[in-house]
C-alpha positions in Angstrom: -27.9 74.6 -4.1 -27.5 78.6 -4.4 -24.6 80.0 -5.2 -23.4 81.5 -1.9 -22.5 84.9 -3.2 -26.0 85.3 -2.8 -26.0 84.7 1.2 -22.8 86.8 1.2 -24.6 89.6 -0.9 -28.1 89.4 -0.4 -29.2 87.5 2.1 -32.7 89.3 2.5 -33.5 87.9 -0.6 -32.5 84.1 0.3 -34.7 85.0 3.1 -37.8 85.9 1.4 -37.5 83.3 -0.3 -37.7 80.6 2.5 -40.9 82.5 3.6 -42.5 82.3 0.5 -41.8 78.5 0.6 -43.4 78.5 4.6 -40.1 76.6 5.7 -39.4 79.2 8.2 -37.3 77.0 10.3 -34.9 77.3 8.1 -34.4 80.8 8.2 -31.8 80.6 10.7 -29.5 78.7 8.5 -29.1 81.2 6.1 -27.3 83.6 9.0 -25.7 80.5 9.8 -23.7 80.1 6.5 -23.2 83.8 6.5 -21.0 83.4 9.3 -19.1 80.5 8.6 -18.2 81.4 5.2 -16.8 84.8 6.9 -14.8 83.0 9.4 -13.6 80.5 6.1 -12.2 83.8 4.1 -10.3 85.0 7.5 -8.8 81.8 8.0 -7.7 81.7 4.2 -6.5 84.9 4.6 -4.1 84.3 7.9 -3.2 81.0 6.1 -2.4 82.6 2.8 -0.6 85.3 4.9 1.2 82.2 6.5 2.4 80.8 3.5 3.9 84.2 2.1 5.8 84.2 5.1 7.3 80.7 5.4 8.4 81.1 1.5 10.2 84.4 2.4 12.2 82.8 5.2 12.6 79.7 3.4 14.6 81.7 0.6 17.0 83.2 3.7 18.4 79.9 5.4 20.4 79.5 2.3 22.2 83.3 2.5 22.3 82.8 6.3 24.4 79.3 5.9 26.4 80.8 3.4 27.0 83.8 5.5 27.7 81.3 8.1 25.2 82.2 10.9 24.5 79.1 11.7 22.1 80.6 15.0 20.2 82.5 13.1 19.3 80.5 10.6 17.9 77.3 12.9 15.5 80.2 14.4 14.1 80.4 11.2 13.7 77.0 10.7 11.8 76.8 13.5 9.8 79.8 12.7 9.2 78.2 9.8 7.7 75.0 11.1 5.4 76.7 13.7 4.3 78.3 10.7 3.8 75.4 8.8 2.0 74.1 12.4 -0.4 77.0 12.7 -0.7 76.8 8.4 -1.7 72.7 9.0 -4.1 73.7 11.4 -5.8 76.4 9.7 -6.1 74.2 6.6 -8.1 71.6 9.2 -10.6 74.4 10.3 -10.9 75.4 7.1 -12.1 72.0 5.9 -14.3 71.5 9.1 -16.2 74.9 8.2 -16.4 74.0 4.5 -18.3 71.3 5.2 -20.2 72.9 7.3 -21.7 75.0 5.0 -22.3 72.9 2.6 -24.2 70.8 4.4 -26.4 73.7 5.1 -26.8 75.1 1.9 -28.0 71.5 0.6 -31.2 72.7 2.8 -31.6 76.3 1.6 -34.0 75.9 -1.0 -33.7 77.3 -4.3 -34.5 80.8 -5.3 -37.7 80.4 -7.1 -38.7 82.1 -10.8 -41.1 85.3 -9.9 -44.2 83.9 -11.8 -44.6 81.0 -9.4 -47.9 81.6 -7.3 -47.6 82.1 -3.5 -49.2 78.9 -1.7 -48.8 76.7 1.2 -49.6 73.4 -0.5 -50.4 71.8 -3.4 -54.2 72.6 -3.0 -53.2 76.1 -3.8 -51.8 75.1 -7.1 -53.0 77.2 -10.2 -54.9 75.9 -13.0 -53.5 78.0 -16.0 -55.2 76.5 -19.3 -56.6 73.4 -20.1 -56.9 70.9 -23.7 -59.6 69.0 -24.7 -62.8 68.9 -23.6 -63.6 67.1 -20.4 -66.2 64.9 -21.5 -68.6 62.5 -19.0 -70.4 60.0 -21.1 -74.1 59.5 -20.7 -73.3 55.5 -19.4 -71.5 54.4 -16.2 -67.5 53.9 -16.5 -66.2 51.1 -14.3 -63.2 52.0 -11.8 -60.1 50.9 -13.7 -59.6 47.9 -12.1 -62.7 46.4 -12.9 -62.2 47.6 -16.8 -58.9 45.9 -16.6 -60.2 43.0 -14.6 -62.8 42.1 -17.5 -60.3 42.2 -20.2 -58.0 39.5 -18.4 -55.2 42.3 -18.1 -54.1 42.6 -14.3 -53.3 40.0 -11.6 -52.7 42.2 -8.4 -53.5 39.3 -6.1 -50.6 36.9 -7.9 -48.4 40.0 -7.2 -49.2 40.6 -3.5 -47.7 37.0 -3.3 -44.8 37.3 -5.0 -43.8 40.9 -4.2 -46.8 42.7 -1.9 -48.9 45.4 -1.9 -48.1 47.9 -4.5 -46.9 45.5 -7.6 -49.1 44.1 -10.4 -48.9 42.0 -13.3 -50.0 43.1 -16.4 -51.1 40.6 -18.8 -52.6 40.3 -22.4 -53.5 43.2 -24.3 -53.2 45.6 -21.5 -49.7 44.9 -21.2 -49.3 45.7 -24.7 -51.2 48.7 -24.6 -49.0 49.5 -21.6 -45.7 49.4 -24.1 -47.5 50.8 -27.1 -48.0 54.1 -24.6 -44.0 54.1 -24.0 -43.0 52.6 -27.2 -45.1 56.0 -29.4 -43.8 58.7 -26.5 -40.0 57.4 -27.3 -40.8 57.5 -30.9 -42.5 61.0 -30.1 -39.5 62.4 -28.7 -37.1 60.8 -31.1 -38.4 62.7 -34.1 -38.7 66.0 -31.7 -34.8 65.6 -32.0 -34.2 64.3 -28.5 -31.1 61.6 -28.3 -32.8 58.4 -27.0 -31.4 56.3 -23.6 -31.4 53.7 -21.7 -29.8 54.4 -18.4 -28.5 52.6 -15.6 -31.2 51.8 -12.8 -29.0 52.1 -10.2 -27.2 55.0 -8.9 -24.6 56.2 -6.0 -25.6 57.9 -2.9 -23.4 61.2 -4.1 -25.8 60.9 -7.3 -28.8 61.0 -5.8 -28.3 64.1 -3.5 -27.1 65.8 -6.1 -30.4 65.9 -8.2 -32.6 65.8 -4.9 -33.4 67.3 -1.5 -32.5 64.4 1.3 -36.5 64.3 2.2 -37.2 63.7 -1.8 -35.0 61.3 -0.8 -35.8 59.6 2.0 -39.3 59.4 0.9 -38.5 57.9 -2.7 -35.6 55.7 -2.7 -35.1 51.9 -2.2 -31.2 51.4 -1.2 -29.7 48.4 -1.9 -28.4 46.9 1.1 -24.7 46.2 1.8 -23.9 48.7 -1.1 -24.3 52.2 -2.2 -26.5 51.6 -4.5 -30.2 52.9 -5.1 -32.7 52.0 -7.0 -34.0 55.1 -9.2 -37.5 56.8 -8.5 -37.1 58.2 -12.3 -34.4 58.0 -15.1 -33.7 61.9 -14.6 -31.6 60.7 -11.4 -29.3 58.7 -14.1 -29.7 61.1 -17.0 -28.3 63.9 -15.2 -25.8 61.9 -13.1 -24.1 61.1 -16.5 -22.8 64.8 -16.6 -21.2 64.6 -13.1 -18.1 66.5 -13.0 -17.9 67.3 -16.7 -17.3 70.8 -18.4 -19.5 70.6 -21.7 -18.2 72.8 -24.5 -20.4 75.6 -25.6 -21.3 74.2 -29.3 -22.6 70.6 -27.7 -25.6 72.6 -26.3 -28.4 72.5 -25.8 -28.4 69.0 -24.9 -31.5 67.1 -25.5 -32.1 63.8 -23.8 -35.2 61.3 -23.6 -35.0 58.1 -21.7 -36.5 55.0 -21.0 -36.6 52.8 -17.5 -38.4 51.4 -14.9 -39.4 53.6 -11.7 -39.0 52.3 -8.1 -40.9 54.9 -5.0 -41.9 54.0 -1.6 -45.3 55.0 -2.3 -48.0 54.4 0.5 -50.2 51.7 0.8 -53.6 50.9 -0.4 -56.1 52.9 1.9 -59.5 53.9 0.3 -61.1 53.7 -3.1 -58.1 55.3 -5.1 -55.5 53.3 -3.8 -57.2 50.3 -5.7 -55.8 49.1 -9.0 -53.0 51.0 -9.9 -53.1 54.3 -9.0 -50.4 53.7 -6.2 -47.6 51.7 -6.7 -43.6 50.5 -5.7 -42.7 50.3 -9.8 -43.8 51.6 -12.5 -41.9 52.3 -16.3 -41.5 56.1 -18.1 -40.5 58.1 -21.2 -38.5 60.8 -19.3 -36.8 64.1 -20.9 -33.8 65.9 -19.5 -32.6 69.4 -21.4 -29.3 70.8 -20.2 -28.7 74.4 -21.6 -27.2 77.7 -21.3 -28.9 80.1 -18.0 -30.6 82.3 -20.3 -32.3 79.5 -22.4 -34.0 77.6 -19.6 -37.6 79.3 -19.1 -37.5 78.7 -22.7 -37.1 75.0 -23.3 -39.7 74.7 -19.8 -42.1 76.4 -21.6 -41.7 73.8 -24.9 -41.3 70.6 -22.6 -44.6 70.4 -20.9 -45.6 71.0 -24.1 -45.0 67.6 -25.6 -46.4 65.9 -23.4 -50.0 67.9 -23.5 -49.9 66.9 -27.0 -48.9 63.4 -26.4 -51.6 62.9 -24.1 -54.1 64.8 -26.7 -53.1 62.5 -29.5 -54.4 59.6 -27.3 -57.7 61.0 -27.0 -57.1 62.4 -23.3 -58.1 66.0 -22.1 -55.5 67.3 -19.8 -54.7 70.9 -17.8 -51.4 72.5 -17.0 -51.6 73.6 -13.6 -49.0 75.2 -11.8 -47.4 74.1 -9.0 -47.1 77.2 -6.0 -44.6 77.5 -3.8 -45.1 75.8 -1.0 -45.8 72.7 -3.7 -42.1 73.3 -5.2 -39.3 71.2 -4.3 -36.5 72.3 -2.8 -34.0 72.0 -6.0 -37.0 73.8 -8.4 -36.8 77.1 -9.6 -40.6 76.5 -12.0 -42.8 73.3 -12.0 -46.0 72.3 -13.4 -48.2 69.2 -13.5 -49.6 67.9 -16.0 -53.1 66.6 -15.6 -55.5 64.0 -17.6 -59.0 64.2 -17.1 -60.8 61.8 -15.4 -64.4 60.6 -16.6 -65.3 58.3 -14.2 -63.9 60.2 -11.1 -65.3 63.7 -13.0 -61.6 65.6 -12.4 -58.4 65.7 -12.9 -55.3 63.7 -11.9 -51.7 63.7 -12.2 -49.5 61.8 -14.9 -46.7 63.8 -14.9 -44.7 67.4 -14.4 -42.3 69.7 -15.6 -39.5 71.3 -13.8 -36.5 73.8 -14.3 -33.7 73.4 -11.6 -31.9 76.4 -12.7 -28.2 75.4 -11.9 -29.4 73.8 -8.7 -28.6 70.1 -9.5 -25.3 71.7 -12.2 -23.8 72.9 -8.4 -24.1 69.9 -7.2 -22.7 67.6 -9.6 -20.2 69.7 -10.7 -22.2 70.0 -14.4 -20.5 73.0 -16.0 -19.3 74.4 -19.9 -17.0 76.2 -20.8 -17.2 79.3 -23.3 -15.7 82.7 -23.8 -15.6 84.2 -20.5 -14.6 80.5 -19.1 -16.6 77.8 -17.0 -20.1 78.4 -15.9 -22.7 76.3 -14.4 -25.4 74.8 -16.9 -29.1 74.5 -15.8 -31.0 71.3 -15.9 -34.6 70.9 -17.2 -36.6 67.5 -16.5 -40.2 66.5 -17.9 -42.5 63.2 -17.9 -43.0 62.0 -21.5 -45.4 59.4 -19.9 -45.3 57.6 -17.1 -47.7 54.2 -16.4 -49.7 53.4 -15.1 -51.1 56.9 -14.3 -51.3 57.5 -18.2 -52.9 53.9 -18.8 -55.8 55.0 -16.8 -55.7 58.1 -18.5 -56.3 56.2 -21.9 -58.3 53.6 -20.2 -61.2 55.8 -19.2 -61.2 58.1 -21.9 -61.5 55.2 -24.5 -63.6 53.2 -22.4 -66.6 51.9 -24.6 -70.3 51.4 -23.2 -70.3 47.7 -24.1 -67.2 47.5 -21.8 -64.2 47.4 -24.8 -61.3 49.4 -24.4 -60.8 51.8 -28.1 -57.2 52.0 -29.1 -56.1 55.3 -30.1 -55.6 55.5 -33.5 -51.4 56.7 -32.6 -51.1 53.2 -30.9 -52.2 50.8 -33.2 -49.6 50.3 -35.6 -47.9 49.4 -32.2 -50.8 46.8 -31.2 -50.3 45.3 -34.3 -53.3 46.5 -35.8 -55.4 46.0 -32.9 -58.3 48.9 -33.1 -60.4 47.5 -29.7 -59.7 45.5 -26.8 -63.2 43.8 -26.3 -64.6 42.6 -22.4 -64.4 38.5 -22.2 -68.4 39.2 -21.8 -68.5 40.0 -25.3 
């Protein structure tokens, strides 16, 4: 949510902005706000006048009593309570426009940073560098499923039973390789000086809208019925829920968070080749990383996030790209994102396993996330970044250590997790 000094200020710019994104339907709300937040300040203003005026008469009933004018002072008792009327019905409008606005500024999208590329989806995102070498192996890699499938490490079809489309089990080694990956990114991020979490899976309705846009929402979120209650699409929700209404003082910054937890989306269905195996799923687990820090630090700690997790990714033998996301790509909340990419050698490209984003103060105005420092209380800006995220980064390590006589090569990082274990061999072998 912008601060609305800018609509009162410079509302060209909110504008511009909106077009940039290609959401011009919601131009008209910005005009919108303008207006009611003009009609909020007259009403304060004939309700503060109001008030003045009632305490002013208030202190003359007393003299007029004592003065014994009896007449005069009931008039001002009456005066005083169609005052009080008019001052009760003010305070109602007030209200009424209040929320008003804000439920129109939860729609005006964020201003974004100036170095985010102009584009109307996310085929217009920018590749900006990549790491690694993108290597295609002179023998034939299997889609994942099949690898998996001849290693005895997934059971989609025991899972369609219990659950349905878009849950698996992992079994055996692959399981293991799948906690290894989360168990050396916590580890990762431990020694990078990040505080390590475990937050709650569940989280409040006021929560949720205050670290995403209500389509984010609608399209993620699994509510639990009868409650309010829903099921997190990514411990960032949690992480940055746990500042809610709290005024951090300056010396506890930068704060510097990375958490565990399982991920629940409404992701589609399986349709086509890609939706096989586990590209598409309800639930999935990731190593997330929240930074909250002063304005001016923010493009900053982005620019070391994303970071960690190219070289995360690189220490488990994976190529990967930063590409960056354009506008019409960005979320509503997102001042700067980026994707983070891991080649592909069977498909012969890239895909994605996870992203960095700055909010600015977006998700801070929202939840009331503020600290307080020399010239007083200010709002803080939130950074959030995938650490790794499975099963997009099992593939990843799947088909970049696949083997030619069908084995699966550890990554040298994740063995002392594995117990050991350098190779996961086919049951052919």
């Amino acid at each position: 949510m912008i601060d609305i000094k800018l609509i009162r200020e410079n509302r060209d710019l909110v504008k511009e902005n909106i077009k940039n994104k290609f959401q011009d339907e919601k131009l008209p709300l910005v005009d919108e706000v303008y207006e009611l937040d003009k009609r909020v300040r007259e009403v304060q203003v004939k309700a503060d006048g109001l008030k003045a005026e009632k305490n002013k008469l208030s202190g003359e009933i007393g003299k007029l009593m004592k003065e014994g004018k009896k007449d005069e002072a009931e008039a001002i008792k009456k005066t005083i309570q169609e005052n009080a009327d008019e001052i009760t019905k003010l305070e109602e409008e007030q209200e009424t426009l209040t929320s008003q606005i804000k439920e129109k500024m939860m729609v005006i999208p964020q201003i974004m940073d100036p170095s985010v590329p102009i584009g109307k989806d996310d085929s217009e995102n920018v590749e900006v560098q990549k790491f690694g070498d993108p290597v295609v192996p002179d023998y034939e890699i299997p889609h994942h499923a099949d690898i998996i499938a001849r290693v005895n490490g997934m059971d989609k079809e025991a899972a369609g039973r219990t659950s349905g489309e878009g849950f698996y089990y992992l079994l055996g080694d692959i399981a293991r390789l799948h906690e290894a990956m989360l168990a050396y990114a916590r580890d990762f991020m431990i020694d990078a000086g990040f505080t390590y979490a475990i937050p709650p899976f569940m989280i409040h309705s006021d929560v949720v809208t205050g670290v995403m846009s209500f389509p984010e929402m609608e399209a993620m979120m699994y509510k639990i019925e009868g409650e309010d209650l829903y099921l997190i699409g990514t411990s960032e929700h949690s992480m940055i829920g746990k500042f809610k209404d709290q005024i951090l003082k300056k010396e506890e910054l930068p704060v510097h968070m990375t958490s565990y937890s399982p991920c629940f989306r409404k992701e589609g269905g399986s349709h086509g080749l890609e939706e096989r195996g586990l590209y598409r799923v309800h639930q999935f687990e990731k190593q997330e990383m929240i930074v909250l820090c002063e304005p001016e630090d923010s493009m900053k700690f982005y620019e070391e996030m994303w970071k960690y997790t190219v070289e995360i990714f690189r220490n488990m033998d994976v190529p990967v790209r930063q590409l960056e996301c354009c506008s019409g790509d960005l979320a509503d909340l997102k001042v700067k994102s980026c994707d983070i990419e891991a080649w592909s050698p069977r498909q012969k490209k890239y895909f994605e396993v996870g992203s960095c984003s700055t909010l600015g103060d977006a998700q801070a105005r929202r939840l009331g996330i503020r600290a307080k420092g020399e010239k007083g209380t200010y709002y803080l800006h939130t950074l959030n970044n995938t650490v790794v995220a499975t099963p997009r980064g099992l593939i990843a390590v799947i088909e970049n250590n696949y083997q030619e006589d069908g084995s699966i090569k550890i990554p040298k990082v994740l063995q002392p997790y594995m117990g050991g274990l350098e190779v996961i061999k086919s049951k052919e072998l």
